[in-house]
mmJSON file of the N, C-alpha and C atoms, coordinates in Angstrom:
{"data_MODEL":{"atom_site":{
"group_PDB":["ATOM","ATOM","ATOM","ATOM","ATOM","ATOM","ATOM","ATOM","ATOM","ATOM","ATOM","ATOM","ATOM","ATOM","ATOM","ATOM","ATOM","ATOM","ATOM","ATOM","ATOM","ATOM","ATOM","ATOM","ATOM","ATOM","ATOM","ATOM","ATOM","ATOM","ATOM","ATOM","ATOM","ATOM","ATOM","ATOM","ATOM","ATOM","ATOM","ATOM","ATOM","ATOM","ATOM","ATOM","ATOM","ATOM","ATOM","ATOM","ATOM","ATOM","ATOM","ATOM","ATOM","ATOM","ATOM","ATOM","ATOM","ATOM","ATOM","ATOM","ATOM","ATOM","ATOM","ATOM","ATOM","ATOM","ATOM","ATOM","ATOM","ATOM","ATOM","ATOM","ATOM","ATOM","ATOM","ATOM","ATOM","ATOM","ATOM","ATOM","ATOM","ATOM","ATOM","ATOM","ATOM","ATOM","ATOM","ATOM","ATOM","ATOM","ATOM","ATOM","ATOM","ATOM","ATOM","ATOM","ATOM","ATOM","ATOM","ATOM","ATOM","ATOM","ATOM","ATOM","ATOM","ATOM","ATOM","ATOM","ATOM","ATOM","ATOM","ATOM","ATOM","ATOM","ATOM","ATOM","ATOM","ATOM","ATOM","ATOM","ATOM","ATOM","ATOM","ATOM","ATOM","ATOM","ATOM","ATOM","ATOM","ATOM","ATOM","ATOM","ATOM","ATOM","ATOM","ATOM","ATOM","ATOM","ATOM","ATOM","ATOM","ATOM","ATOM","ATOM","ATOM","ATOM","ATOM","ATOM","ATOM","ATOM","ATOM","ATOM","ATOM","ATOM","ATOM","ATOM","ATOM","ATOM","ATOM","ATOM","ATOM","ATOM","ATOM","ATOM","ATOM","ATOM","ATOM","ATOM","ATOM","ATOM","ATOM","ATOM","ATOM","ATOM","ATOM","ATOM","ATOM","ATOM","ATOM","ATOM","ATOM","ATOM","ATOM","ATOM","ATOM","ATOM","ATOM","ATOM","ATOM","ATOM","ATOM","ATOM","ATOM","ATOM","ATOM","ATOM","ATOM","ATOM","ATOM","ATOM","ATOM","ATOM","ATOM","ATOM","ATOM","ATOM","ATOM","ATOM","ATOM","ATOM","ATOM","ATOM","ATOM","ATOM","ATOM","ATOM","ATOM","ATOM","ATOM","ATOM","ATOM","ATOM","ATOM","ATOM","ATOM","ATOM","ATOM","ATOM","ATOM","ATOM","ATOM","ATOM","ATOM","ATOM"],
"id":[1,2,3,4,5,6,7,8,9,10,11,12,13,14,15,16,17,18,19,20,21,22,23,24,25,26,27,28,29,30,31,32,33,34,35,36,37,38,39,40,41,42,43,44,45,46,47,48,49,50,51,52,53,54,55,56,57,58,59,60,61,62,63,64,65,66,67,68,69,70,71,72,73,74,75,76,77,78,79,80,81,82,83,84,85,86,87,88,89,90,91,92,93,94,95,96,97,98,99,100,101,102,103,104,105,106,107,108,109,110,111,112,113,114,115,116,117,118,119,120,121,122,123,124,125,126,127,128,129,130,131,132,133,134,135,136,137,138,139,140,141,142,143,144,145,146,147,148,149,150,151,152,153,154,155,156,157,158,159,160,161,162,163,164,165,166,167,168,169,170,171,172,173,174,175,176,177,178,179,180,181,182,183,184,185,186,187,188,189,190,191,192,193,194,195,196,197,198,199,200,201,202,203,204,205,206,207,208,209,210,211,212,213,214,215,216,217,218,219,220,221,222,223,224,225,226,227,228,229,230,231,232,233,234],
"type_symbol":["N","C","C","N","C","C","N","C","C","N","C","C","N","C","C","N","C","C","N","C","C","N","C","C","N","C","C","N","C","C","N","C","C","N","C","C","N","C","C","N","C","C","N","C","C","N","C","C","N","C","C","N","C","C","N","C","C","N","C","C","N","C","C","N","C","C","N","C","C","N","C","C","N","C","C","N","C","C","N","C","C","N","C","C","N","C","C","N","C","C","N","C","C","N","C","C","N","C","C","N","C","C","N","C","C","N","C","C","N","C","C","N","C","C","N","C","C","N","C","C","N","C","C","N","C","C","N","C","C","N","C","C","N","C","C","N","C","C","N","C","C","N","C","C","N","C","C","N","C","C","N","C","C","N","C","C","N","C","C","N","C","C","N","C","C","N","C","C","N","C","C","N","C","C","N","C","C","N","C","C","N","C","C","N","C","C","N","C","C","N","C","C","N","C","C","N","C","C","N","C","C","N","C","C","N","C","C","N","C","C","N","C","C","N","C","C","N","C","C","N","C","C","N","C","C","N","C","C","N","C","C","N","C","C"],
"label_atom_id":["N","CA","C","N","CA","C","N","CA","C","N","CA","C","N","CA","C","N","CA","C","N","CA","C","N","CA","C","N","CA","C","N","CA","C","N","CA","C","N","CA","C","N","CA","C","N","CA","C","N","CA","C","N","CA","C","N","CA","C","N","CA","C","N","CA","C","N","CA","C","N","CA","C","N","CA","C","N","CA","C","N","CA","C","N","CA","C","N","CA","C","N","CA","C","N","CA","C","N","CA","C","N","CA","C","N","CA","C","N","CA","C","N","CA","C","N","CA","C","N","CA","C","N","CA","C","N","CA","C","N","CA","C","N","CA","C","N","CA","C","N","CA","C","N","CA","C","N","CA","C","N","CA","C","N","CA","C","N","CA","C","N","CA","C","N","CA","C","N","CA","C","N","CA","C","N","CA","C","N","CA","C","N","CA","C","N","CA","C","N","CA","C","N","CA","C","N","CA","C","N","CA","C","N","CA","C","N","CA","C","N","CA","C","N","CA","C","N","CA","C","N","CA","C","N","CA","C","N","CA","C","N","CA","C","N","CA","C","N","CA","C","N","CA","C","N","CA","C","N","CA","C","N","CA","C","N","CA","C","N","CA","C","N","CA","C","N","CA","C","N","CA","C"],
"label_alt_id":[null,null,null,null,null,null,null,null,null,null,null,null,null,null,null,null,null,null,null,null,null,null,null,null,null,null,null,null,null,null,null,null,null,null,null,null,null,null,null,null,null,null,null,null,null,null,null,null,null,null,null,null,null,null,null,null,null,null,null,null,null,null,null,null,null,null,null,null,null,null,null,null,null,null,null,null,null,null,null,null,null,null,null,null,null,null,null,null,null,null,null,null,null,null,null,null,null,null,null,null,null,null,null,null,null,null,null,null,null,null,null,null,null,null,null,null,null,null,null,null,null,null,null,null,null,null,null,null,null,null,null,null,null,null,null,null,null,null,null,null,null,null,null,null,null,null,null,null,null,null,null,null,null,null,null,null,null,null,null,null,null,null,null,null,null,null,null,null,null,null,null,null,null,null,null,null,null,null,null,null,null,null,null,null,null,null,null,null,null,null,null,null,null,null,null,null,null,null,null,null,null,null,null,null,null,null,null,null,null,null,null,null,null,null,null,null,null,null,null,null,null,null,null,null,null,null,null,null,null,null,null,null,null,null],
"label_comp_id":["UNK","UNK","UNK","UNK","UNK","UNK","UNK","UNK","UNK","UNK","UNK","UNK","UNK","UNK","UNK","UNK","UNK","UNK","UNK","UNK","UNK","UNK","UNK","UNK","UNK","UNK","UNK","UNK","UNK","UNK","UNK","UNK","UNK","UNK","UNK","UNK","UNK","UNK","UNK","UNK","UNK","UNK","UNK","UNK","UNK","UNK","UNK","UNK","UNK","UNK","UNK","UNK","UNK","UNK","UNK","UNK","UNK","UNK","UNK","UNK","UNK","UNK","UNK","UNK","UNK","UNK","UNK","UNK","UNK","UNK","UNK","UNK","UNK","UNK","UNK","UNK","UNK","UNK","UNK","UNK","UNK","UNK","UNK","UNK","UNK","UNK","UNK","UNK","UNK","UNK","UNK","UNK","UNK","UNK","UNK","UNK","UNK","UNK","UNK","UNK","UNK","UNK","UNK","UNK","UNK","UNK","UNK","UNK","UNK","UNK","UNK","UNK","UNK","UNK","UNK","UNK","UNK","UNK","UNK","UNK","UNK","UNK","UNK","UNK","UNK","UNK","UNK","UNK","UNK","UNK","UNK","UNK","UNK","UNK","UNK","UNK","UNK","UNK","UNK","UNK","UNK","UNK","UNK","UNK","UNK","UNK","UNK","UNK","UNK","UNK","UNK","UNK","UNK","UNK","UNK","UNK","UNK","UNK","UNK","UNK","UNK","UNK","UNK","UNK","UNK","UNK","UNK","UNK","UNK","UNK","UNK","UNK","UNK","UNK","UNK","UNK","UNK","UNK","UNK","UNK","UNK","UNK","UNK","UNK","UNK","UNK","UNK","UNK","UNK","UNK","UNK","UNK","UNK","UNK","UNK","UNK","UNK","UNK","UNK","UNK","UNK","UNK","UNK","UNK","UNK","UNK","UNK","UNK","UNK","UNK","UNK","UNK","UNK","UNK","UNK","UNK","UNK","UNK","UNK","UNK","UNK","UNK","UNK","UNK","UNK","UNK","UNK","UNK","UNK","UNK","UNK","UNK","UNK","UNK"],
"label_asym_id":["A","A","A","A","A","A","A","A","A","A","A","A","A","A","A","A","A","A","A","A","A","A","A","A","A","A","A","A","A","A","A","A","A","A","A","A","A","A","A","A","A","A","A","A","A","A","A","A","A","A","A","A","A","A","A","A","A","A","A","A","A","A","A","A","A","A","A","A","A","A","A","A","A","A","A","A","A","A","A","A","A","A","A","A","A","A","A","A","A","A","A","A","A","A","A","A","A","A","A","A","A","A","A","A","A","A","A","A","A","A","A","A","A","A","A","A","A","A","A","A","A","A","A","A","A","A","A","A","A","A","A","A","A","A","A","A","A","A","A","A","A","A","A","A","A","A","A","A","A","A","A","A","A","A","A","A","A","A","A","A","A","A","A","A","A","A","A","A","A","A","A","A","A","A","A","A","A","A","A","A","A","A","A","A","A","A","A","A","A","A","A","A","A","A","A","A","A","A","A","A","A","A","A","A","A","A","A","A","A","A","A","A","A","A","A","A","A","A","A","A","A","A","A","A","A","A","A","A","A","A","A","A","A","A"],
"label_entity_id":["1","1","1","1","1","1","1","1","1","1","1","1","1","1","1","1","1","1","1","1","1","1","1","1","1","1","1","1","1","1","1","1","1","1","1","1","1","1","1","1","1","1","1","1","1","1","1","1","1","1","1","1","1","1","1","1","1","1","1","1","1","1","1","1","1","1","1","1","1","1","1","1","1","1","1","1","1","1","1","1","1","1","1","1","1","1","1","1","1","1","1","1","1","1","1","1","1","1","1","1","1","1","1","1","1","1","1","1","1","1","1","1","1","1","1","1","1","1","1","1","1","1","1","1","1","1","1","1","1","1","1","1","1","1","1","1","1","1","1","1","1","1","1","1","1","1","1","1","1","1","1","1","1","1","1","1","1","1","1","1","1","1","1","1","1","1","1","1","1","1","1","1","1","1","1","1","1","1","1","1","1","1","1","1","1","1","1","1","1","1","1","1","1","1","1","1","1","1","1","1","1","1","1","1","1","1","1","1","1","1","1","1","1","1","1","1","1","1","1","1","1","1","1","1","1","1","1","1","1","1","1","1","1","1"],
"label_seq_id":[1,1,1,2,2,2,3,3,3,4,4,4,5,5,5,6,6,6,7,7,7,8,8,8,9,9,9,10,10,10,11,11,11,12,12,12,13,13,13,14,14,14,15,15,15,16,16,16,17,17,17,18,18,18,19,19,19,20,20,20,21,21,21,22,22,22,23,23,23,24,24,24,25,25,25,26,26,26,27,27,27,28,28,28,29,29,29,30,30,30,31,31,31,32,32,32,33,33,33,34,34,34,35,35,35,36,36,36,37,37,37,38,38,38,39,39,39,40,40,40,41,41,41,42,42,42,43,43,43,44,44,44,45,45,45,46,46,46,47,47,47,48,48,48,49,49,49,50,50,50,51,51,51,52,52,52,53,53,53,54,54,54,55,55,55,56,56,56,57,57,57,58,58,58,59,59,59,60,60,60,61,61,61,62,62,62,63,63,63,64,64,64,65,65,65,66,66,66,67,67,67,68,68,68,69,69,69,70,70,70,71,71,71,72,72,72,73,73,73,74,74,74,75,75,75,76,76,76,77,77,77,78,78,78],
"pdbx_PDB_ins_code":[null,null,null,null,null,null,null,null,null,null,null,null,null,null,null,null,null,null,null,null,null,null,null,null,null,null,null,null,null,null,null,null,null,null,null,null,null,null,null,null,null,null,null,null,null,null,null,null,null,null,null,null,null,null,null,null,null,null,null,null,null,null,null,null,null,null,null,null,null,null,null,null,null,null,null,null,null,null,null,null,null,null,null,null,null,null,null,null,null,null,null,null,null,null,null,null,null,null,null,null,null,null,null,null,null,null,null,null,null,null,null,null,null,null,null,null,null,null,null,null,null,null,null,null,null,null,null,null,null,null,null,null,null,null,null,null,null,null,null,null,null,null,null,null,null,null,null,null,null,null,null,null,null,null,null,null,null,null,null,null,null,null,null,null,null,null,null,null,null,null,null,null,null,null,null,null,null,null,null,null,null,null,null,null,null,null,null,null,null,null,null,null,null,null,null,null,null,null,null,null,null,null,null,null,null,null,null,null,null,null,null,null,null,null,null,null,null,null,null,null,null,null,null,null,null,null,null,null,null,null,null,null,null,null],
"Cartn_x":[-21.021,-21.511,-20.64,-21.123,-20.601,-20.549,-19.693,-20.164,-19.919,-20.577,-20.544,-20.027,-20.06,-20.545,-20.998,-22.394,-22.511,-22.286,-21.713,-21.79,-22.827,-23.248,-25.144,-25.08,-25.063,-25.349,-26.92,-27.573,-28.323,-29.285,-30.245,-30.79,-29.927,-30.084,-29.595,-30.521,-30.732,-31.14,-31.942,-31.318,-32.508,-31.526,-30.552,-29.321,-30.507,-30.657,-31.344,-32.772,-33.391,-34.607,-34.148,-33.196,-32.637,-32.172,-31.301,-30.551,-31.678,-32.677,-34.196,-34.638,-35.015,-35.519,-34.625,-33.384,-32.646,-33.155,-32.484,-32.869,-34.31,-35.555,-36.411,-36.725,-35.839,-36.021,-35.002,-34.277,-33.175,-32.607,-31.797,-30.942,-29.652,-29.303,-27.755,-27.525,-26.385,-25.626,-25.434,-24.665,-24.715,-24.78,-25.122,-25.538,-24.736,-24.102,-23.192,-23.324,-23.224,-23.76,-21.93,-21.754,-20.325,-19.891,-18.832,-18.406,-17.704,-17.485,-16.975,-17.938,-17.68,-18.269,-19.859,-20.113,-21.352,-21.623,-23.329,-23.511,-23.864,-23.775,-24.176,-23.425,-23.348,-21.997,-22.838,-22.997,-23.784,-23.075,-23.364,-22.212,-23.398,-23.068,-24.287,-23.757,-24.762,-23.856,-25.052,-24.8,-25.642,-25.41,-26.174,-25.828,-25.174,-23.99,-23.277,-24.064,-23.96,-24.685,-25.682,-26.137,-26.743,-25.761,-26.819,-26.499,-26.59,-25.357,-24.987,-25.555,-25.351,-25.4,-27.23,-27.939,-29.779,-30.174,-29.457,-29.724,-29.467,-28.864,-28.368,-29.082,-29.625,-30.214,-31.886,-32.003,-33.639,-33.912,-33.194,-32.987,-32.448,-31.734,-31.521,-31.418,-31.316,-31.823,-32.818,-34.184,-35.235,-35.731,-34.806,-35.391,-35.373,-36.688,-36.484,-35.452,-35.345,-34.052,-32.374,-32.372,-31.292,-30.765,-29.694,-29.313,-28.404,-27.167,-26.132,-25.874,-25.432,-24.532,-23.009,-22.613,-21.163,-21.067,-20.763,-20.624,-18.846,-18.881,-17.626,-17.846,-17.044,-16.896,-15.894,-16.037,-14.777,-14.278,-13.539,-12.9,-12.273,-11.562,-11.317,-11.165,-11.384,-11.02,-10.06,-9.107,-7.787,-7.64],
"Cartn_y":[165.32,165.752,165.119,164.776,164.008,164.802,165.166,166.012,165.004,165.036,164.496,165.033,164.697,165.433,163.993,164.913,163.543,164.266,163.635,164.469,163.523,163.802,163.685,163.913,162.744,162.396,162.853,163.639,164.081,163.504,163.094,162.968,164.443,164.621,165.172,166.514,167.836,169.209,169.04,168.111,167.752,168.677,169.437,169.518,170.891,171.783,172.958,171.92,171.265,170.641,169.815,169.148,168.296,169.507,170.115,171.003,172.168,172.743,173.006,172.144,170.576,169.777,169.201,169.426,169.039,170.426,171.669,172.758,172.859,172.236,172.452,171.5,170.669,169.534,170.364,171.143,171.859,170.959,169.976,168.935,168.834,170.016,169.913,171.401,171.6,173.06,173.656,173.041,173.921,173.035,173.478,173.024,173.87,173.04,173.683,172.667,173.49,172.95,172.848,171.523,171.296,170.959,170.929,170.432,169.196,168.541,166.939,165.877,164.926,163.653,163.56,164.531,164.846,165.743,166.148,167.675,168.488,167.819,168.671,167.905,169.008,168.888,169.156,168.683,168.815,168.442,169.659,169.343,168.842,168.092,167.478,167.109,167.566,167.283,166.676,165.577,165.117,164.389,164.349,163.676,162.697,162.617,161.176,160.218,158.614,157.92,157.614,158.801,158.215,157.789,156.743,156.239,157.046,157.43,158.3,157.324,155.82,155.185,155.723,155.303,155.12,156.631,157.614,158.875,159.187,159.071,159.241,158.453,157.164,156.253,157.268,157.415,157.957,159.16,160.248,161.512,162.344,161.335,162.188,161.498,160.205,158.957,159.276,159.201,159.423,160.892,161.728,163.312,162.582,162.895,162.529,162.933,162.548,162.172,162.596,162.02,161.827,160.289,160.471,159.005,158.14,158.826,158.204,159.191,158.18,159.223,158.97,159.178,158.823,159.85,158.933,159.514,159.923,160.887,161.085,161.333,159.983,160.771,161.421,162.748,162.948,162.751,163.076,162.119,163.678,164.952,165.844,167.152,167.953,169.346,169.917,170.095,171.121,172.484],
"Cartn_z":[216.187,214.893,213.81,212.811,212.017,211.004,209.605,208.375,206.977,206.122,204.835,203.49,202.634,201.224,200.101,200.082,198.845,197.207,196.428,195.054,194.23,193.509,192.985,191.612,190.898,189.377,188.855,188.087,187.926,186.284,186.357,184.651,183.957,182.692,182.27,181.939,182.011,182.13,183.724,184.565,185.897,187.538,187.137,187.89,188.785,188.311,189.158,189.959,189.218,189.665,190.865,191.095,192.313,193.072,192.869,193.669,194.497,193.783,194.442,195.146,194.542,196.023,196.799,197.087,198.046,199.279,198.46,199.407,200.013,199.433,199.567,200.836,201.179,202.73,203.84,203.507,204.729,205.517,204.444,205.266,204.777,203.927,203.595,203.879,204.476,204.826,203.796,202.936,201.352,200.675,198.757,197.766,196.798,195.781,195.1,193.475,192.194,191.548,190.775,189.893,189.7,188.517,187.744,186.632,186.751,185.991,186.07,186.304,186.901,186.241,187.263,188.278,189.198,188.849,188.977,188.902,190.265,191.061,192.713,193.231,194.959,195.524,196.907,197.904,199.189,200.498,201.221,202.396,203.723,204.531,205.402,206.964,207.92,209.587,210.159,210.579,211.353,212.982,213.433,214.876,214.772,215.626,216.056,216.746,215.624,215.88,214.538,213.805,212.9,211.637,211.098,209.877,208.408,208.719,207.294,205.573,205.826,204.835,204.195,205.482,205.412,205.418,205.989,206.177,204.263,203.382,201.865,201.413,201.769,200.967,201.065,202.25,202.556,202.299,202.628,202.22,200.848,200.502,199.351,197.904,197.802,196.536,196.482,197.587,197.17,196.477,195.979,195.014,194.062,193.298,191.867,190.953,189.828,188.575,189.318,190.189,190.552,190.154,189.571,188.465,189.764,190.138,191.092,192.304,193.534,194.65,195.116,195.289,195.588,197.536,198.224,199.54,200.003,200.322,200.819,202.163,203.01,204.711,205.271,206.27,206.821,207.858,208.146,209.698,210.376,209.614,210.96,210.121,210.307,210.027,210.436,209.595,210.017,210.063],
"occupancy":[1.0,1.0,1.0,1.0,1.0,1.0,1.0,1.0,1.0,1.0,1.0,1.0,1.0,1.0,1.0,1.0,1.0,1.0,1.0,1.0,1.0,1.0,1.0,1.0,1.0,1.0,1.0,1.0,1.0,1.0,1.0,1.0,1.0,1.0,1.0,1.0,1.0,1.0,1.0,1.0,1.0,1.0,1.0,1.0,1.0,1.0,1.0,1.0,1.0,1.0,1.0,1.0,1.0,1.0,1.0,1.0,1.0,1.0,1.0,1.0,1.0,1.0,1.0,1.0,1.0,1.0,1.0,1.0,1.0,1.0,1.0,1.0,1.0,1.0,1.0,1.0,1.0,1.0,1.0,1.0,1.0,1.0,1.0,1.0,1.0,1.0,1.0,1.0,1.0,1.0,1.0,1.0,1.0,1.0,1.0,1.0,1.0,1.0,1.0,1.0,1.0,1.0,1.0,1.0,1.0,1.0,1.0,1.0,1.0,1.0,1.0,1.0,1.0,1.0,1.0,1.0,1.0,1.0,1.0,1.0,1.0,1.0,1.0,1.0,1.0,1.0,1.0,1.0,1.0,1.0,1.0,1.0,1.0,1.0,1.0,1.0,1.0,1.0,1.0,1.0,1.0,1.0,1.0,1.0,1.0,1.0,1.0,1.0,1.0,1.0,1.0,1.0,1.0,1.0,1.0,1.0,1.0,1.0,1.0,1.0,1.0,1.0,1.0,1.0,1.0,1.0,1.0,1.0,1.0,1.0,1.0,1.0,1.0,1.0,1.0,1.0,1.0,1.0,1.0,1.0,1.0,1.0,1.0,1.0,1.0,1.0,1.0,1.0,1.0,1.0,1.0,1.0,1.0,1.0,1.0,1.0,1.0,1.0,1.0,1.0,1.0,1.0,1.0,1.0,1.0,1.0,1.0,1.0,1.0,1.0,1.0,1.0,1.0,1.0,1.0,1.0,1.0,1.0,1.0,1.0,1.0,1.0,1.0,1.0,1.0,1.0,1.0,1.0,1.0,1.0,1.0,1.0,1.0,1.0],
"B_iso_or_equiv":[0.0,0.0,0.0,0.0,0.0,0.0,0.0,0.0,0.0,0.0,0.0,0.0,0.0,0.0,0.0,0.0,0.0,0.0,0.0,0.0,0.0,0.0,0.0,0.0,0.0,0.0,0.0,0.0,0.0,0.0,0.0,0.0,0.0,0.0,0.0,0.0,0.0,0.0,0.0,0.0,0.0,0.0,0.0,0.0,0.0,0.0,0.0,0.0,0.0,0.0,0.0,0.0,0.0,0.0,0.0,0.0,0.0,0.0,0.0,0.0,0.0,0.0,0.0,0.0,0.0,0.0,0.0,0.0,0.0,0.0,0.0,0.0,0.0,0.0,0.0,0.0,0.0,0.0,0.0,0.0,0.0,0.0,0.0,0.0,0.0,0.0,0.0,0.0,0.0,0.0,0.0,0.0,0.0,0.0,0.0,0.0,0.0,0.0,0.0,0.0,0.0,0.0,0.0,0.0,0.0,0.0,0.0,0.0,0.0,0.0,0.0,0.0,0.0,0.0,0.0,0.0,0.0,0.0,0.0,0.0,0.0,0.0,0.0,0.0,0.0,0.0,0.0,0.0,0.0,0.0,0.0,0.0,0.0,0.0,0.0,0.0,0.0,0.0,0.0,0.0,0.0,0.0,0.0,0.0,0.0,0.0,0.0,0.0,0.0,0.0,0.0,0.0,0.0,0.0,0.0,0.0,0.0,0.0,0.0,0.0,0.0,0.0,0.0,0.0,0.0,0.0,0.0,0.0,0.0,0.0,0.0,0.0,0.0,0.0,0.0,0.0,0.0,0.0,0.0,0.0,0.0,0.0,0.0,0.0,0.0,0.0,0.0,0.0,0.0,0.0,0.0,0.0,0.0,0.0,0.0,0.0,0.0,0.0,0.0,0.0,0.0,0.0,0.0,0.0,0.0,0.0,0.0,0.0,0.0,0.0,0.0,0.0,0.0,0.0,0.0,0.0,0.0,0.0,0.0,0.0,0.0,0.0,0.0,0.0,0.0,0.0,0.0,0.0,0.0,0.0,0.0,0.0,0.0,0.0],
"pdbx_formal_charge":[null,null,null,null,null,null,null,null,null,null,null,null,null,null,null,null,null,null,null,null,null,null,null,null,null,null,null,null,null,null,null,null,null,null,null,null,null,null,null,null,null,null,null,null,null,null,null,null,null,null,null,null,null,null,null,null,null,null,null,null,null,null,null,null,null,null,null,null,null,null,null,null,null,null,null,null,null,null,null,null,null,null,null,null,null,null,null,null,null,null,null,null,null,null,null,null,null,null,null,null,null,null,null,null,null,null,null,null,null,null,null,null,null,null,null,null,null,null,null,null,null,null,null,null,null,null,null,null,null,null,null,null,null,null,null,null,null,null,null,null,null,null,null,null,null,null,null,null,null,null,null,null,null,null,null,null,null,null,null,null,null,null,null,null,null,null,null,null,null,null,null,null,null,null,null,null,null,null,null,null,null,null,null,null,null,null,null,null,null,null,null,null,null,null,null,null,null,null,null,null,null,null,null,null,null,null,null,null,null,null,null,null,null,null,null,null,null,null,null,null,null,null,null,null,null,null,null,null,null,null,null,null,null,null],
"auth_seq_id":[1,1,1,2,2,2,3,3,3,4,4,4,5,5,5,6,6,6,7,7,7,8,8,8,9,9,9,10,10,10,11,11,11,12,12,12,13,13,13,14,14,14,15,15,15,16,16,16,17,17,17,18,18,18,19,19,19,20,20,20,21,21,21,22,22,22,23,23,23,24,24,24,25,25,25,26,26,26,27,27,27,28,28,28,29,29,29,30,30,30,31,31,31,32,32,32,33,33,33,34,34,34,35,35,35,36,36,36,37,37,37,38,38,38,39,39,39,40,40,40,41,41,41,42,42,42,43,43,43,44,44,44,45,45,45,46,46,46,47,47,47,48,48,48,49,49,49,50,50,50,51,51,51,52,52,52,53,53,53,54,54,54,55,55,55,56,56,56,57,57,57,58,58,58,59,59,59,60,60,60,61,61,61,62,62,62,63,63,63,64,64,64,65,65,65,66,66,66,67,67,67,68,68,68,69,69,69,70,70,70,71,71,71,72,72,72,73,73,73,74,74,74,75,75,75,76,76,76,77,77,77,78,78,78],
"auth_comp_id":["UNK","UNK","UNK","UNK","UNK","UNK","UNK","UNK","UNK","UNK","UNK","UNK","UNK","UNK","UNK","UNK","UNK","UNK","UNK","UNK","UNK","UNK","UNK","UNK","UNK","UNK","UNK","UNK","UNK","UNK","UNK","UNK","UNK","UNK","UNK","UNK","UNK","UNK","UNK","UNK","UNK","UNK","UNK","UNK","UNK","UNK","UNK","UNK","UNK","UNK","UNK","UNK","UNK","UNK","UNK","UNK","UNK","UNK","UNK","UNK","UNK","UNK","UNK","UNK","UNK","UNK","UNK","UNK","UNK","UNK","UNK","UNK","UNK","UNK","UNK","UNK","UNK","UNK","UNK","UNK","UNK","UNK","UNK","UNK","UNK","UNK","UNK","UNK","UNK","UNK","UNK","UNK","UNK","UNK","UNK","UNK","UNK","UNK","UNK","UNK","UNK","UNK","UNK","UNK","UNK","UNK","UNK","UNK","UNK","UNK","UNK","UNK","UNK","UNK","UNK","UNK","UNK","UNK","UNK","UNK","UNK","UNK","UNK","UNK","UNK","UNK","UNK","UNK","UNK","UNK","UNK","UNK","UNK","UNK","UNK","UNK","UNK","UNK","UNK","UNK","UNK","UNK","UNK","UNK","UNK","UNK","UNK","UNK","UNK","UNK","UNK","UNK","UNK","UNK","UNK","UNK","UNK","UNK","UNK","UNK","UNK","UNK","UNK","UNK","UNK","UNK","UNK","UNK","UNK","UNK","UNK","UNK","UNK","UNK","UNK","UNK","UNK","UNK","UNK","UNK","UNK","UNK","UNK","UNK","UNK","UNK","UNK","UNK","UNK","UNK","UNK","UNK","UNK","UNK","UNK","UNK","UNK","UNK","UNK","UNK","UNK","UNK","UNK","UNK","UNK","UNK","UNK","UNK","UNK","UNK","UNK","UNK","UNK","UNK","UNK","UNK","UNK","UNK","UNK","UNK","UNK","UNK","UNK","UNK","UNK","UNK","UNK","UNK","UNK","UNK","UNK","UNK","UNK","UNK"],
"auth_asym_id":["A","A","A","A","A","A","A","A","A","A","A","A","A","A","A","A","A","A","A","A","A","A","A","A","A","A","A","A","A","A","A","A","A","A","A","A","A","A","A","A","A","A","A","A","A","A","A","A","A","A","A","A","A","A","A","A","A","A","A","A","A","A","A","A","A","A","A","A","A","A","A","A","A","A","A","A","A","A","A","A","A","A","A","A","A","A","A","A","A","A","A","A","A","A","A","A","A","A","A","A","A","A","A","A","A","A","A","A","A","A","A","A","A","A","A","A","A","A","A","A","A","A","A","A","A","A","A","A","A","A","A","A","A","A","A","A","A","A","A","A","A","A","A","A","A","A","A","A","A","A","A","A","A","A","A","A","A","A","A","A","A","A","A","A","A","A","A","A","A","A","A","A","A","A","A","A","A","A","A","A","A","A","A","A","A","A","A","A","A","A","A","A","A","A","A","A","A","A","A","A","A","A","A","A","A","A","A","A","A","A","A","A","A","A","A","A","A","A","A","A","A","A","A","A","A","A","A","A","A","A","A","A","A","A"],
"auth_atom_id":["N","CA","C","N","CA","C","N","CA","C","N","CA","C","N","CA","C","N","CA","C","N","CA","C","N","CA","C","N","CA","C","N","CA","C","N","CA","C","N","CA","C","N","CA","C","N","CA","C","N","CA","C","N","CA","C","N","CA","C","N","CA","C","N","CA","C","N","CA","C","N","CA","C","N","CA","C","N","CA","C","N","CA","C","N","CA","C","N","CA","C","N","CA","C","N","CA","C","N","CA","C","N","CA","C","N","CA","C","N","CA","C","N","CA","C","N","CA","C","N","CA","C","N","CA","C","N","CA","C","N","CA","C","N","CA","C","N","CA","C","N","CA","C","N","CA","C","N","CA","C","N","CA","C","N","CA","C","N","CA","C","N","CA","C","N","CA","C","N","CA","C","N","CA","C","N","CA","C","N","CA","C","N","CA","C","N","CA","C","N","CA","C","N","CA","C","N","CA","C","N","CA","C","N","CA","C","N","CA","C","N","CA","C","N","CA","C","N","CA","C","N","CA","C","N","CA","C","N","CA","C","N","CA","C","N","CA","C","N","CA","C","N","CA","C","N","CA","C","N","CA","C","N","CA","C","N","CA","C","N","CA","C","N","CA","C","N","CA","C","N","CA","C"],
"pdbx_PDB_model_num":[1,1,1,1,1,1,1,1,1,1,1,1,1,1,1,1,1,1,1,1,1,1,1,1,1,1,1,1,1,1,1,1,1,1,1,1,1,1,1,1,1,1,1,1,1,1,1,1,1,1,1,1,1,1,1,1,1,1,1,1,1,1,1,1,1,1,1,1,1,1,1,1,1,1,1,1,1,1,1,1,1,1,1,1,1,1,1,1,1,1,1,1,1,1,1,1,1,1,1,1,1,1,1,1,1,1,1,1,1,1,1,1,1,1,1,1,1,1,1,1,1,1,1,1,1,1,1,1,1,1,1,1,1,1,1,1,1,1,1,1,1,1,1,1,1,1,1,1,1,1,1,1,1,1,1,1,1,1,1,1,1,1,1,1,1,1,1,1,1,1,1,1,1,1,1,1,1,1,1,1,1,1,1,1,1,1,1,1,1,1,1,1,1,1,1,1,1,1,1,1,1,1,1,1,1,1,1,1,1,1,1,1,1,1,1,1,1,1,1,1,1,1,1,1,1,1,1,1,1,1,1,1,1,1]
}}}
C-alpha cells in the first residue's frame, strides 16, 4: 500500500465545490480544507504498483476548477 497527499490549488470561491467532488469519487481517505498557498489537503492509499503520477493526473486534475496540484510522497510512518 502506498499513501499520498496531494494539496489542490482551487479557482477562487471553487474550494467546497472541488472538495465535494473529490468526496463525491471515494478515492481519498480524508479531505481537509487549508490556509496558505493550497486550498485542499487529501490523504490517498493505493495499491503497490500503481502509478501515483497517472492515478493524480486521472483522478483528481480531472475535477473541475481545480487550478494546480502539488504531490507529496511518503516513504514510512513512524
Amino acid at each position: 500500500m502506498q499513501t499520498f497527499f496531494v494539496e489542490i490549488k482551487c479557482r477562487l470561491g471553487k474550494t467546497y465545490t472541488v472538495a465535494s467532488a473529490l468526496a463525491d469519487r471515494e478515492i481519498a481517505s480524508e479531505i481537509y480544507s487549508t490556509a496558505g498557498h493550497y486550498d485542499v489537503l487529501a490523504k490517498f492509499h493505493v495499491d503497490d504498483g500503481v502509478d501515483i503520477g497517472h492515478f493524480v493526473a486521472e483522478h483528481v486534475q480531472t475535477i473541475a476548477d481545480i487550478q494546480d496540484t502539488r504531490t507529496i510522497i511518503t516513504f514510512k510512518a513512524f
